[in-house]
N, C-alpha and C positions, 0 to 999 in steps of 0.2 A: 639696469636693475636698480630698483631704489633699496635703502637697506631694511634690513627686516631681523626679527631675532628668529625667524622660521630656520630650524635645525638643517634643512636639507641642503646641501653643497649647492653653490650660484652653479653651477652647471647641470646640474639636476633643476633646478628652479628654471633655468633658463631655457633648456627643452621643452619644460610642462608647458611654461607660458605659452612656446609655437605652437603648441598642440592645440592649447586652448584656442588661441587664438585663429587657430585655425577653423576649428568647430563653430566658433563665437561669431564670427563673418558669413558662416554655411546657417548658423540658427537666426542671423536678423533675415538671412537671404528666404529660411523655409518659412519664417513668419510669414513675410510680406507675400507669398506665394500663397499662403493657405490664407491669408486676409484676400486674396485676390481671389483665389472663387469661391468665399464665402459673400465676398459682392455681388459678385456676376453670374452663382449658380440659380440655373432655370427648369423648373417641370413641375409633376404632380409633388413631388417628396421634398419641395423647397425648404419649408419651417424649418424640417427635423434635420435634413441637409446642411441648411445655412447656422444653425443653432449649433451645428455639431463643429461645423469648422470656426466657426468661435471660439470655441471650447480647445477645439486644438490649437488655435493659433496661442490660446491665454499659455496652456499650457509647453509651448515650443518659448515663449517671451520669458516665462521660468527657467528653462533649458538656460540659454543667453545670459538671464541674470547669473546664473549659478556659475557657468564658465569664466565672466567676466569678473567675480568677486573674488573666485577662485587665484585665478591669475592676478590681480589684483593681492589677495593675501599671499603670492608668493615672492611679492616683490617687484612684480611687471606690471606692463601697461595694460588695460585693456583695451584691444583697437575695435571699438565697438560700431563706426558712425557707418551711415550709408554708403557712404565713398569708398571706405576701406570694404565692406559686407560686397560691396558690387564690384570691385576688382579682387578679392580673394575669395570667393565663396567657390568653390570644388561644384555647386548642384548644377544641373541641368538649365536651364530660363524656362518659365510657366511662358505657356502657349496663352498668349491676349488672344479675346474675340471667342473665348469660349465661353458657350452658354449652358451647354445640357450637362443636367445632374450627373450623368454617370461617367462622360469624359477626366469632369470636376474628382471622382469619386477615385477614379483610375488615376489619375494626375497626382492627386495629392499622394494617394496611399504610394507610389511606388517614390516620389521626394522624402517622404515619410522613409522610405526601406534605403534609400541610400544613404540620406541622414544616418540612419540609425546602423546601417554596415559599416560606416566611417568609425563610427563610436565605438563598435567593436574592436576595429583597428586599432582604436586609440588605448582600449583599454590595455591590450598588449601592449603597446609602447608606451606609454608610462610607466606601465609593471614593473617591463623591461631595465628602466633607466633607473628604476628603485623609488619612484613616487607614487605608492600603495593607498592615498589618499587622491590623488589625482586620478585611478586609477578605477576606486570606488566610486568620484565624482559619475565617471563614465559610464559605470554599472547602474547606476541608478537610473541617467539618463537612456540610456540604451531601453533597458526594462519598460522606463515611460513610455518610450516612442515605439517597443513592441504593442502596449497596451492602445494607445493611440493608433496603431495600423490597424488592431483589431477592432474597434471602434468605427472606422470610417469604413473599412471593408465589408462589416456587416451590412452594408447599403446596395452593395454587389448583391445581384440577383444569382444564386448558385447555379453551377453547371454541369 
């Protein structure tokens, strides 16, 4: 831990950081997964498709920034690079070689729900450890990534 005037006990800071860090690895991992079938998504509803997971990948790269600064202002590293995101990311691996819109639409939203079940997790364990600021980080993100499933599911034809 580098030194910091940040109030919270190095042990408490030193948790948040795994946490984040944790998440931090799983949100380069959910970017690069929703940039992948915003590439490769194929059908009539492509524009509004491919435009929308833009939008969610901008916003998942916020996610990342916001963990990483976090952990960062607590004193820690942030382990942000590819290398690190592809051996500690918790998600699932996006399925290459897909092309149709709705696979793309199911794919992402349910990395979207796992991301964001994580986050819920977290938000407990930070609570828990007494870092109430790490804890709201979470909340906000979590909220995001609700708004963001609602968003890409709307594409889902109802049943």
């Amino acid at each position: 831990m580098h030194s910091t005037h940040n109030t919270l006990s190095e042990n408490i800071r030193t948790k948040s950081v795994e946490v984040l860090n944790k998440h931090l690895a799983a949100a380069i991992d959910l970017h690069g997964q929703v940039k992948q079938a915003h590439w490769n998504v194929r059908g009539p509803g492509f524009i509004g498709i491919h435009q929308l997971f833009d939008r969610v990948a901008g916003e998942v790269d916020t996610y990342a920034d916001q963990l990483a600064e976090r952990a960062g202002g607590l004193g820690g590293t942030a382990k942000g690079t590819v290398q690190v995101a592809a051996q500690a990311s918790f998600l699932v691996p996006y399925s290459l070689g897909v092309a149709d819109q709705n696979e793309h639409v199911f794919m992402v939203a349910a990395t979207l729900a796992a991301f964001g079940q994580s986050t819920r997790e977290a938000i407990l364990d930070t609570s828990s450890i007494g870092d109430a600021e790490t804890a709201d980080l979470f909340t906000e993100i979590s909220r995001g990534v609700d708004q963001q499933i609602w968003l890409v599911e709307s594409h889902l034809v109802p049943r």
